[in-house]
C-alpha positions in Angstrom: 144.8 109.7 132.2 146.7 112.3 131.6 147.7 115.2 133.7 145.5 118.1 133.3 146.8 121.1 131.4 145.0 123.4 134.3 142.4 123.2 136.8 140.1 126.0 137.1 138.1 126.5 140.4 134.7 127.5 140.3 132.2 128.7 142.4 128.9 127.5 143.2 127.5 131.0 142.3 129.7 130.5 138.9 128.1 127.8 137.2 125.2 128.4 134.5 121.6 126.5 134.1 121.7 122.7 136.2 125.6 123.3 137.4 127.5 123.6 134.0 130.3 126.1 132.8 131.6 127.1 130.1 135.1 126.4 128.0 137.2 128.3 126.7 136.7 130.9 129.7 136.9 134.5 129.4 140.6 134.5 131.5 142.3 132.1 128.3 144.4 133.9 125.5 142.3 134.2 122.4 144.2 132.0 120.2 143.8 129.4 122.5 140.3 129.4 121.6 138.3 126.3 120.4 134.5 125.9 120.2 132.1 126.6 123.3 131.6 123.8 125.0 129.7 123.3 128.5 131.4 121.1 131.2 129.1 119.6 133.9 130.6 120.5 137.2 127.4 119.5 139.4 127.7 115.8 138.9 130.9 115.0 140.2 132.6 118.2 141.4 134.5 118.2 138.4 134.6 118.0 134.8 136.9 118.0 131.3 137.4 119.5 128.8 137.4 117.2 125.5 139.3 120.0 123.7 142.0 121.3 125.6 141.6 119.0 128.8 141.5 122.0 131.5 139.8 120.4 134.4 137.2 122.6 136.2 136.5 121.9 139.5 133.9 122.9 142.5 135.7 125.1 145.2 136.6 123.6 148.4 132.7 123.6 150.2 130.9 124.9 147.9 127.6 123.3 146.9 125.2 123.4 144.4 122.0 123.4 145.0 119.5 122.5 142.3 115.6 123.8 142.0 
């Protein structure tokens, strides 16, 4: 696989619903936009994006913890 164009850490505290965030995050240039796609992060501690391939991944010790 290829390498990832960037890695984004996230926080427990960051991810939205059952551990999920969002891409294209706030912090990327606008017309580097694509459509809103949610990344699962919970699962494995990391996920991909299918459209621009930034990786986000759970910060060093963090945890989710599920309801």
């Amino acid at each position: 696989m290829a390498e990832p164009k960037a890695v984004v850490e996230v926080s427990a505290a960051e991810l939205q619903g059952p551990g999920v965030t969002f891409c294209p995050n706030p912090k990327m240039a606008l017309w580097s936009n694509h459509p809103k796609v949610f990344i699962d992060v919970a699962t494995t501690g990391e996920g991909r994006c299918p459209y621009c391939g930034t990786v986000y991944k759970l910060k060093a010790g963090e945890h989710v913890h599920h309801h």
